[in-house]
N, C-alpha and C positions, 0 to 999 in steps of 0.2 A: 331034575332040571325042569323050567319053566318054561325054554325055547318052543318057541312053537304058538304056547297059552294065544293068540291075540283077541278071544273073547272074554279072557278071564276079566273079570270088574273085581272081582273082593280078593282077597288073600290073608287069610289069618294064621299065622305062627304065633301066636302071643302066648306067654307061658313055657317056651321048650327053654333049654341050655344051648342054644345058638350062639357064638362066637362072632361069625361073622356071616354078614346078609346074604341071601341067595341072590343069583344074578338078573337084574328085573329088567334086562334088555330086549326091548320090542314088545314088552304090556302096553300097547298105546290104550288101551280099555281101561286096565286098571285102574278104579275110582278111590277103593280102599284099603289099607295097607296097615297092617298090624302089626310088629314085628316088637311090640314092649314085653315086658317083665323074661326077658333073655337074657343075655352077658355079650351082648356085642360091644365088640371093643372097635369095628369098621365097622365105619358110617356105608350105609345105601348108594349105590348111586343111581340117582331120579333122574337121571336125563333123558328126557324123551318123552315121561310122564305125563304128558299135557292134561290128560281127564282127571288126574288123581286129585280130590276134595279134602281127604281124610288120612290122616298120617298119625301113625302111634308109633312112637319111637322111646315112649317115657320108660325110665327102671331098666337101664342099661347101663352100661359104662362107658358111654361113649365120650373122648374130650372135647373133638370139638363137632361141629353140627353138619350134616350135610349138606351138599348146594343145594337151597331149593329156585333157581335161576332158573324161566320158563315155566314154572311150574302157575301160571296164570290161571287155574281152575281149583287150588289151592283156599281151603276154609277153614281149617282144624289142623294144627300142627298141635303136637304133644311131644317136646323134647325134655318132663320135667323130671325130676328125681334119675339125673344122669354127672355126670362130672364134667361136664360144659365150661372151658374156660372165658372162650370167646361167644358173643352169641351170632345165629345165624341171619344173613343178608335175606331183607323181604322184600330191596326195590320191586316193583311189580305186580305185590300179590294182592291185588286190587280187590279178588272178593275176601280177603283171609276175613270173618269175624273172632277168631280165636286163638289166643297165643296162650300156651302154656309152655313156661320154659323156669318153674318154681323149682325151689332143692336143686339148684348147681353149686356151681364158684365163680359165678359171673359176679366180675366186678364193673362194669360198664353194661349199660344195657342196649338191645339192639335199634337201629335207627327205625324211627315207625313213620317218617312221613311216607304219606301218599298213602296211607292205610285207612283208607275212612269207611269201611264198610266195618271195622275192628269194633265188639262189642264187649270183649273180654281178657283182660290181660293179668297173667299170672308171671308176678318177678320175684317173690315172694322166697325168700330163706335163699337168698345169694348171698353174695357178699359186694353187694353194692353201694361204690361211694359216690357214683357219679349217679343223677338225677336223672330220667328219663324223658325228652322232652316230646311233649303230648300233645303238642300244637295242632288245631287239624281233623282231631279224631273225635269228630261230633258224633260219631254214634256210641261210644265209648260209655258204659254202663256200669262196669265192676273194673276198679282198679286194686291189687293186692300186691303190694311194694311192703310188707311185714318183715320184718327178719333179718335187714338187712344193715348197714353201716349207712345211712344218708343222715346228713347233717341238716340240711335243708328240704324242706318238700317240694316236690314240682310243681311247675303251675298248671294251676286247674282252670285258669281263666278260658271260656270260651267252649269250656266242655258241658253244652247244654243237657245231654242226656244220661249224663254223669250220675248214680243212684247210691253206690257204694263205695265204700271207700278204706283200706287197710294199710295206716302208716308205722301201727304200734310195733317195740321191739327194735327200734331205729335210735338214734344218737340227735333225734331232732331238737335245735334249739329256741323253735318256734314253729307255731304250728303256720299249718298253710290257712292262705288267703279263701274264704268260700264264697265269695261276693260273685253272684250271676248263675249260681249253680240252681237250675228251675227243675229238675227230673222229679 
């Protein structure tokens, strides 16, 4: 049991046969949290979490994602190579720079506005029909949307810091727009 931990900052499990997460109630310190390449089939629950930056959760079976709601110190989510139907809710997470959430079964992608510190977005080998829209997210660097079922590309208008870019492997019937793209 963890009760008690309230200086603990790191915690690494990554690598065991974990089922399901141990209980992370009252880590207010806790900054990083490893808990990938296990078999949880129950999602975490981060309530309360406020300090935590770093989150590894990838190479699980998880379906669907857990709250990260409050979770405003929040930079580095890692939900990728899991069984993800739906994707997780980021109102708030003002500093996140980096979503990975590649190798699920998301067919819709998660909502990103209000995300503008976002440098790095992994959607990559879902099964995405619907477009992600990217409006907003000027600091936005590497986009990889590969893999997926989109028919159309999403717009890139206004994403000045935009360097990369991964649509191949998609049902595209025209490529995207790159007019204004300076990176």
């Amino acid at each position: 049991t963890l009760t008690g931990l309230t200086a603990l900052f790191n915690l690494n499990l990554r690598g065991n046969q974990l089922t399901s997460p141990p209980s992370l109630t009252g880590l207010t310190s806790l900054q990083t949290l490893y808990l990938d390449s296990n078999k949880l089939t129950t999602r975490p629950t981060l309530t309360g979490l406020t300090s935590l930056s770093l989150l590894y959760l990838s190479s699980n079976k998880l379906t669907t994602p857990p709250s990260l709601t409050g979770l405003t110190s929040l930079e580095n989510v890692h939900l990728h190579s899991n069984k993800l139907t739906s994707p997780p809710t980021l109102t708030g997470l003002t500093a996140l720079f980096n979503l990975n959430l590649r190798g699920n079964q998301l067919t819709s992608p998660p909502s990103l506005t209000g995300l503008t510190s976002l440098q790095t977005l992994y959607l990559d080998s879902n099964k995405l029909t619907t477009r992600p829209t990217l409006t907003g997210l000027t600091s936005l660097s590497l986009l990889y949307l590969s893999s997926n079922k989109l028919t159309t590309p999403p717009s890139l208008t206004g994403l000045t810091s935009l360097e990369n870019v991964h649509l191949h492997s998609n049902k595209l019937t025209s490529p995207p727009t790159l007019t204004g793209l300076t990176a």
